[in-house]
C-alpha positions as CSV (number, residue, x, y, z in Angstrom):
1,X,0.0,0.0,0.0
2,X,1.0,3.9,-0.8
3,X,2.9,5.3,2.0
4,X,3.1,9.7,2.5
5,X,6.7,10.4,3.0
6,X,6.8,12.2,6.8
7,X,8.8,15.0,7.6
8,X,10.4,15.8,10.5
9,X,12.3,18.7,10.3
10,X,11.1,22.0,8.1
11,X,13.2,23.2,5.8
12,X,14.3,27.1,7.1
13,X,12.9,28.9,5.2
14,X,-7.6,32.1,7.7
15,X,-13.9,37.3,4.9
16,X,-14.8,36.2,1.7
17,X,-18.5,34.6,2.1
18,X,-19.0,30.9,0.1
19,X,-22.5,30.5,-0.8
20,X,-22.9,27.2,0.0
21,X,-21.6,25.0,-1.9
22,X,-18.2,23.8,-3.6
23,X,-16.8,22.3,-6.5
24,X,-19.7,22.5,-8.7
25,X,-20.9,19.0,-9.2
26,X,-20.2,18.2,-12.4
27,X,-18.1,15.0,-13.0
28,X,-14.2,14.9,-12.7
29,X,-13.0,15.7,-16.4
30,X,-16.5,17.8,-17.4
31,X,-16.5,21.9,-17.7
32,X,-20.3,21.9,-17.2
33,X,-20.7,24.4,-20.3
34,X,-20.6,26.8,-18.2
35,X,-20.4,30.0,-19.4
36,X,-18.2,33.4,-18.2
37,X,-15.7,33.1,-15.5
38,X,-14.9,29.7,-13.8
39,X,-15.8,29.5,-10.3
40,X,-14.1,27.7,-7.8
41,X,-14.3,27.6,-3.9
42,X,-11.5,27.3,-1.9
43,X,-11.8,26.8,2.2
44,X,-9.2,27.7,5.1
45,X,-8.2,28.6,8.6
46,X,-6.6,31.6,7.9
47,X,-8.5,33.7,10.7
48,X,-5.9,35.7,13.1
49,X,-4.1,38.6,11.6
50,X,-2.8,37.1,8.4
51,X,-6.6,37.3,7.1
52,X,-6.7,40.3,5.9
53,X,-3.4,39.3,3.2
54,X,-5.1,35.9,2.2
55,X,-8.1,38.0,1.3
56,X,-6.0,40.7,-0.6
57,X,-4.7,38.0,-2.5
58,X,-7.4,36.3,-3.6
59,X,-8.9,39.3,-4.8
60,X,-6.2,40.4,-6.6
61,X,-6.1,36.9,-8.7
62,X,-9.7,37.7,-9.3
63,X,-8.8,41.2,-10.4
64,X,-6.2,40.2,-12.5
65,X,-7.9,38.1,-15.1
66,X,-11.3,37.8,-16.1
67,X,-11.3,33.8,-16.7
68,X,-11.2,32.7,-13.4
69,X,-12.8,33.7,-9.6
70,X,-11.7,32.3,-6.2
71,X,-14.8,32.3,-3.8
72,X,-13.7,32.1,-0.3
73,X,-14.8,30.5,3.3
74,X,-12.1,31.3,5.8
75,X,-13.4,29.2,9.2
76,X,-12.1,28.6,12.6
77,X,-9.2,25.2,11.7
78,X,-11.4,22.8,13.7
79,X,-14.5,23.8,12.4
80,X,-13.6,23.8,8.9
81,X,-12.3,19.8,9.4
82,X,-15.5,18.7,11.1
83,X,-17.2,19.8,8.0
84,X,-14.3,18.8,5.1
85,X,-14.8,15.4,5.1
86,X,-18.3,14.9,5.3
87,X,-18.5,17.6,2.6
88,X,-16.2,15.6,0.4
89,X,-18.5,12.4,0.7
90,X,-21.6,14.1,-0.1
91,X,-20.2,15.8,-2.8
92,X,-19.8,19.4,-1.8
93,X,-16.9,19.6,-0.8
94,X,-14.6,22.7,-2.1
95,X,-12.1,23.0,-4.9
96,X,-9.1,24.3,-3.2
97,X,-8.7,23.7,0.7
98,X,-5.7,24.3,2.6
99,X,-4.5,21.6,5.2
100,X,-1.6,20.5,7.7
101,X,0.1,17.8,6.2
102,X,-0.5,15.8,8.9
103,X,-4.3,15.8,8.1
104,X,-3.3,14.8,4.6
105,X,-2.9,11.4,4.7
106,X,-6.5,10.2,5.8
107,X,-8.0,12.3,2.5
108,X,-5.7,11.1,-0.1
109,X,-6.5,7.6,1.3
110,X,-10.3,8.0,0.6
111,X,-9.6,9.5,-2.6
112,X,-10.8,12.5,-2.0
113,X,-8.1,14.5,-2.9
114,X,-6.6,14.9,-6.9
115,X,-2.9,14.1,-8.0
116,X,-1.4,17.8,-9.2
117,X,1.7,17.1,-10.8
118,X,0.7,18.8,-14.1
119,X,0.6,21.8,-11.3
120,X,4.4,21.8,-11.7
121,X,6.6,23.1,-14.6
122,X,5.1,24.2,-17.9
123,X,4.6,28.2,-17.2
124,X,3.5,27.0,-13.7
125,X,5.1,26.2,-10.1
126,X,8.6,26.1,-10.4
127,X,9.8,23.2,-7.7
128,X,13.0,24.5,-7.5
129,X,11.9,27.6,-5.8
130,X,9.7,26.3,-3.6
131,X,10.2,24.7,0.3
132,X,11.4,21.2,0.0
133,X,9.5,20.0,3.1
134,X,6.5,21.3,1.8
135,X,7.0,19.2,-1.4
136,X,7.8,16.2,0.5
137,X,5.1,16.4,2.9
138,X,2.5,16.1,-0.3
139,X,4.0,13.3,-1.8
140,X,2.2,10.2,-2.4
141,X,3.2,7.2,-3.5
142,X,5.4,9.5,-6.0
143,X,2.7,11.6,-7.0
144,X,2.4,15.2,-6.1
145,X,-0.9,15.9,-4.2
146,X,-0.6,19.5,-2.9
147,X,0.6,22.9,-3.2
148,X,2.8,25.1,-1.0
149,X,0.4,27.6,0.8
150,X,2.3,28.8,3.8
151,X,5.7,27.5,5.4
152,X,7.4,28.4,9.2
153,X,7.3,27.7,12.4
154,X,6.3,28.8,16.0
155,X,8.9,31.0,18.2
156,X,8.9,32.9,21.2
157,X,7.4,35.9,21.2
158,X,7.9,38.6,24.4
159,X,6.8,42.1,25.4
160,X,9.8,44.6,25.6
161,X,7.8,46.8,27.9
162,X,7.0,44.5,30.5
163,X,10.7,42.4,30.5
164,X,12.0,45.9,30.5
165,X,9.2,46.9,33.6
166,X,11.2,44.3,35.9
167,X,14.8,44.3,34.7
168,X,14.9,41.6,32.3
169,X,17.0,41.8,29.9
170,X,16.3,40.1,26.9
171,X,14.5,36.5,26.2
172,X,15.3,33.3,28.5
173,X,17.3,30.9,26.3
174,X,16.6,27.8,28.4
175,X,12.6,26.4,29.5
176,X,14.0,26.1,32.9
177,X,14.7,30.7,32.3
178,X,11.8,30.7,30.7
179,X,9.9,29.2,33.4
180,X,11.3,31.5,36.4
181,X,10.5,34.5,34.2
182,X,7.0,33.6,33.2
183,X,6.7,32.8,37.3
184,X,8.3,36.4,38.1
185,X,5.9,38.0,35.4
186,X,3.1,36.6,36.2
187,X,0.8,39.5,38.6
188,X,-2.6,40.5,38.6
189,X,-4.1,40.3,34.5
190,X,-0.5,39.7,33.7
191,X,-0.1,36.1,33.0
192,X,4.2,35.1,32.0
193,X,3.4,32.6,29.8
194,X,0.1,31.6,28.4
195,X,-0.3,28.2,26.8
196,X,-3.1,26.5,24.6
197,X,-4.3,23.1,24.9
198,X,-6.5,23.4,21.7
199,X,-6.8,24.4,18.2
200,X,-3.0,25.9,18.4
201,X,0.5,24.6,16.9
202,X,1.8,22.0,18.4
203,X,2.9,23.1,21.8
204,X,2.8,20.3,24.0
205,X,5.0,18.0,21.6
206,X,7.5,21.0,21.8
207,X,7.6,21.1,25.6
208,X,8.0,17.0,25.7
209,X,10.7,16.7,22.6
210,X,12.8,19.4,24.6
211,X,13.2,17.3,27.7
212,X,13.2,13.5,25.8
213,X,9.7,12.6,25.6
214,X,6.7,12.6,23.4
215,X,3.4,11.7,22.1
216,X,4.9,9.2,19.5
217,X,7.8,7.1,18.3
218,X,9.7,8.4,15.6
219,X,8.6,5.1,13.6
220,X,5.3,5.7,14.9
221,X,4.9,2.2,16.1
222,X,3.9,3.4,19.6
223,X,2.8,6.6,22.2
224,X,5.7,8.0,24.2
225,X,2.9,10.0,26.1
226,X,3.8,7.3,29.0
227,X,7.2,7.8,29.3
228,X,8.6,8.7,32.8
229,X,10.5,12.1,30.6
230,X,7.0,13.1,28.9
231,X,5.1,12.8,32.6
232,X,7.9,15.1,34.3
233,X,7.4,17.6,31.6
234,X,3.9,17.3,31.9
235,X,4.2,17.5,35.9
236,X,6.6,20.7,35.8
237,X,4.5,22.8,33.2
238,X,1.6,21.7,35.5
239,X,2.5,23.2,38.1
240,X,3.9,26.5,36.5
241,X,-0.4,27.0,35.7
242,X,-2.5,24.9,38.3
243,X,-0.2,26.8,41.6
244,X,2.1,29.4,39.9
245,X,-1.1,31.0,37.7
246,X,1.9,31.5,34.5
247,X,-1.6,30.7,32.1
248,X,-5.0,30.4,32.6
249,X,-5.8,26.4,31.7
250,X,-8.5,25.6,28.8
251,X,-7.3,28.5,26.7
252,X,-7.2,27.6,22.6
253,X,-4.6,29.6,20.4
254,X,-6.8,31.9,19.6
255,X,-7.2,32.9,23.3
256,X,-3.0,33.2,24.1
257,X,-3.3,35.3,21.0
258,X,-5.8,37.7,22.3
259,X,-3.9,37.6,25.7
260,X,-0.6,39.1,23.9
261,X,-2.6,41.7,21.5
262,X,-4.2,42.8,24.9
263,X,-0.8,43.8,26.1
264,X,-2.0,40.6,29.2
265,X,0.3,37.7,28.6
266,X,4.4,38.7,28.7
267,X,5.4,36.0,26.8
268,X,3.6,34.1,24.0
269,X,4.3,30.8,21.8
270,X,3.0,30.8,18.4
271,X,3.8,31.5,14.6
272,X,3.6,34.4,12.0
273,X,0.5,35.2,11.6
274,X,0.6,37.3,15.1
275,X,3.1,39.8,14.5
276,X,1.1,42.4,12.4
277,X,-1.7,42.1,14.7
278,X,0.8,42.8,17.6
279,X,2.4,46.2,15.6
280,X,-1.6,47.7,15.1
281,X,-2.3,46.7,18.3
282,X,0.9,49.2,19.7
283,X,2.9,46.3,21.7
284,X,6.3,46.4,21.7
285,X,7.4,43.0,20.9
286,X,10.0,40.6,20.0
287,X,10.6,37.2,18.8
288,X,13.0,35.3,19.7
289,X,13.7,31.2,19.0
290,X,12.7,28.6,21.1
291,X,14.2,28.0,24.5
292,X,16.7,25.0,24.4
293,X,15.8,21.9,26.9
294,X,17.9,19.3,28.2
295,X,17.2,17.0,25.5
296,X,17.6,19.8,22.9
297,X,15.8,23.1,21.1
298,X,12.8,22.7,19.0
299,X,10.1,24.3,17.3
300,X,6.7,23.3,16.0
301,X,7.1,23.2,12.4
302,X,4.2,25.0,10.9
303,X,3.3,23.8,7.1
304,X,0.0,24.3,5.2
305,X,-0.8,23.1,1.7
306,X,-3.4,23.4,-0.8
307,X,-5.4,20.8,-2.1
308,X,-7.4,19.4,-5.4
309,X,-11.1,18.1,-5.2
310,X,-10.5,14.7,-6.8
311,X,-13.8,15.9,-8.3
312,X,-13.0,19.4,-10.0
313,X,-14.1,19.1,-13.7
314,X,-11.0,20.2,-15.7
315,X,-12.2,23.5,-15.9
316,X,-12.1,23.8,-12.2
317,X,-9.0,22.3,-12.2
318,X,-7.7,24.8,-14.6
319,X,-9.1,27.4,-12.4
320,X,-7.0,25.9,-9.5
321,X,-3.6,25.8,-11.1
322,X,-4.0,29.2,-11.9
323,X,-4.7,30.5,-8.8
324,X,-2.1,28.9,-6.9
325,X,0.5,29.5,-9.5
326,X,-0.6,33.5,-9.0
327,X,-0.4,32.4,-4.7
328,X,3.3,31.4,-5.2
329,X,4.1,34.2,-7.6
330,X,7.4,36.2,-6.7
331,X,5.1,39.2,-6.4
332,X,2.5,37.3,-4.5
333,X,4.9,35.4,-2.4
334,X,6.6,39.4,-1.7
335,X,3.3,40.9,-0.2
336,X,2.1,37.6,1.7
337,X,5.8,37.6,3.5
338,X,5.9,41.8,4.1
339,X,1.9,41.5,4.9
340,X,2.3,38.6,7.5
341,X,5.4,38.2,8.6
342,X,5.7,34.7,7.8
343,X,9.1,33.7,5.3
344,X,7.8,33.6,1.7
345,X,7.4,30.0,0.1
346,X,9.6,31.0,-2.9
347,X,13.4,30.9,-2.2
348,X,14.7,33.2,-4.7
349,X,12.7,36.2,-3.1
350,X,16.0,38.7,-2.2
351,X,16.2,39.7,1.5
352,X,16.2,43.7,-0.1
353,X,12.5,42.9,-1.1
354,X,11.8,42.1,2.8
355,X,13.2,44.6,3.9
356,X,9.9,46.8,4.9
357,X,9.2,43.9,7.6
358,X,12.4,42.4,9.1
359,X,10.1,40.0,10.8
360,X,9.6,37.6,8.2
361,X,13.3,37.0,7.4
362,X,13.5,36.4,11.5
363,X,10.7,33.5,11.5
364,X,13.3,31.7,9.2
365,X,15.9,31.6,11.9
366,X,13.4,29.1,14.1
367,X,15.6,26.6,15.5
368,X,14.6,22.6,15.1
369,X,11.5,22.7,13.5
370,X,9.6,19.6,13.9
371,X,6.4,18.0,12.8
372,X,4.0,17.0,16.0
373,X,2.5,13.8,13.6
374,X,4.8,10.6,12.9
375,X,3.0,9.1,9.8
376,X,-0.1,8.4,11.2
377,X,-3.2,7.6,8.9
378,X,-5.3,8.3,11.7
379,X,-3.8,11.1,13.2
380,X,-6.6,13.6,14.0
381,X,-8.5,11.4,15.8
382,X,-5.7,10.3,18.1
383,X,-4.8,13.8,18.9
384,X,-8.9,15.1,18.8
385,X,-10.0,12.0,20.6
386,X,-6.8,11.1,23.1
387,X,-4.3,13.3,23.5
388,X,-5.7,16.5,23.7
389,X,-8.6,15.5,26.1
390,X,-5.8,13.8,28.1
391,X,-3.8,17.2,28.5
392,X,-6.8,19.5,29.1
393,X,-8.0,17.1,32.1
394,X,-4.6,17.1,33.6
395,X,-4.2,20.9,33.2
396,X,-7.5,21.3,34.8
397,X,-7.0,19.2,37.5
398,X,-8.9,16.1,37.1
399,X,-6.1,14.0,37.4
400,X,-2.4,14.0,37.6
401,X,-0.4,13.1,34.4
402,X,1.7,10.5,36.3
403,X,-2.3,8.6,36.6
404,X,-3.5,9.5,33.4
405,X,-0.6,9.9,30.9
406,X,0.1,6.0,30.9
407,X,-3.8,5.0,30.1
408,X,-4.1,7.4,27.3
409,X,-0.8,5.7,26.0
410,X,-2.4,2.4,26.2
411,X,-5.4,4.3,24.5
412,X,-3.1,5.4,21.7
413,X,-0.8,1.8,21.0
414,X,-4.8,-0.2,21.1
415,X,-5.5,2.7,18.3
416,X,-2.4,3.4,16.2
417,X,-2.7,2.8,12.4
418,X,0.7,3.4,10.6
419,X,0.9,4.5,6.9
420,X,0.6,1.4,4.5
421,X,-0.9,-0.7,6.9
């Protein structure tokens, strides 16, 4: 059976109303005779501060030509995946929609999801120029399946004002600094360091890889979430919340996000996508990368892709390649960088062209970037169903992780399906 290649390290590198429905109907292959522009629909999770760029640049595709139009639903992440799939089945599903990799697997398995190599080359996407892990991480069996959308990874960001406030100079550069400073900044509304348990990159992982745990095997043949290294980890950042108050418990990435743009969280894990929301909101931040633990310094990679309706009519699928062809234009790829801060997918973009927001050129010095999912065809539901339910009852007190880490490992080695099983 077809195997996805996984990646473990990144390369260095979501309105728009939809009416209803998606790809159009018509059989894979059929235009539909329709007539004037072709219209597809194209779904994603591009909601914090980035937004307002993916919408500029969708309009300006549509703008540019008068052959194609891009109609838009940009969602809440876990929303829009408790809807993809049973979309897709009934037939509705959109044209375009933009995924983590480690989703990926599951939908190309149902054949839900159409091969794009004639995406690449011929007046289109140039390979060569684009992030290899990003490549690698839509590869199937040897067929192409996906299209760079966005590529970096989460680092640390920290308020200058309030470090500054009580005499700290500068970011920690080890989790056991970073620890006594989020205590020593945490006062009042002030919290040192919030962290998500939900719908936010993949924190956790982070926290266990730095200090020798895990979830999972690198092979993926078993959960590591019952490792004596991953329950001390678990243990120490549980206490930093539950009797030091460092983060409120329960809080999803969009909430730390909202913590840092309200000038209430001193320090703050997460990607790109928050620094221009940070500038309007008059915070004077950095970023910094990761601390280092004792086990190493890492960073959760942060990858998204585009995706073909396996049943986009040719026209459709016309209509896709050009649109994501104009998304990883040097021009595009130049404003989606400045706009958001994240690096651009196109390597031959020259730093001079950055220039107007250093930022972006920073979130490609993120040190050890690595992917949270280890091949898993079932993924999602391990990490919906198991893990994540597993860290929010710890956090909130219903049981210790040294009690409850061990069964959801048992949980997760009963459940595990590998990748060509």
């Amino acid at each position: 059976m077809s195997k996805l290649i996984r990646v473990a390290a990144l390369a260095a590198a979501g309105a728009l109303t939809l009416a209803a429905c998606a790809s159009g109907g018509g059989d894979a292959g059929d235009d539909g005779g329709q007539a004037g522009p072709v219209e597809i629909t194209f779904w994603n999770g591009f909601t914090s501060s980035d937004r307002p760029i993916v919408e500029q640049l969708v309009a300006e595709f549509n703008d540019s030509q008068d052959d194609y139009r891009v109609r838009m639903e940009i969602q809440p992440w876990d929303t829009m995946y408790s809807k993809l799939m049973p979309a897709y089945q009934a037939g509705e599903g959109p044209t375009l929609v933009a995924m983590d990799p480690a989703r990926t697997p599951a939908y190309v398995e149902r054949g839900v999801l159409a091969p794009v190599d004639d995406f690449y080359g011929d007046g289109a996407l140039d390979a060569a120029t684009l992030p290899e892990a990003s490549l690698e991480a839509n590869m199937y069996d040897g067929v192409q399946y996906g299209v760079p959308m966005s590529a970096g990874a989460g680092m640390l960001y920290w308020n200058a004002d309030i470090f500054a406030a009580a005499g700290i100079e500068g970011p920690p550069e080890t989790w056991a600094e970073l620890a006594d400073v989020a205590v020593q900044l945490t006062e009042g509304d002030q919290y040192g360091l919030p962290i998500a348990d939900h719908e936010a990159l993949s924190l956790w992982p982070t926290l266990f890889w730095a200090d020798g745990g895990g979830i999972f095997t690198d092979d993926s043949s078993a959960s590591l979430l019952g490792d004596d290294a991953t329950v001390a980890t678990m243990e120490f950042w549980t206490d930093l919340v539950q009797n030091e108050g460092i983060s409120p418990a329960g809080l999803s990435g969009a909430d730390a996000d909202a913590l840092m743009l309200a000038g209430s969280a001193a320090m703050h894990m997460t990607g790109p996508w928050l620094s221009s929301g940070l500038t309007e909101a008059g915070i004077n931040w950095e970023v910094a990368p990761l601390p280092a633990g004792t086990s190493g310094q890492f960073s959760p990679a942060v990858i998204v892709n585009m995706h073909l309706d396996a049943n986009a009519t040719d026209a459709e699928r016309e209509a896709a390649r050009a649109f994501v062809t104009h998304w990883n234009s040097p021009e595009a790829q130049t404003t989606w960088a400045v706009g958001t801060s994240y690096p651009p997918n196109r390597t031959d973009i020259p730093a001079s062209d950055l220039a107007e927001n250093p930022t972006s050129a920073a979130f490609t010095e993120a040190i050890g970037p690595r992917f949270y999912q280890a091949g898993l065809l079932n993924f999602a539901d391990l990490d919906a169903n198991v893990v994540t339910p597993t860290i929010q009852r710890v956090l909130a007190g219903e049981g210790t992780a040294a009690d409850l880490f061990p069964e959801a490992a048992e949980q997760l080695d009963s459940q595990i399906e590998t990748l060509g099983e």
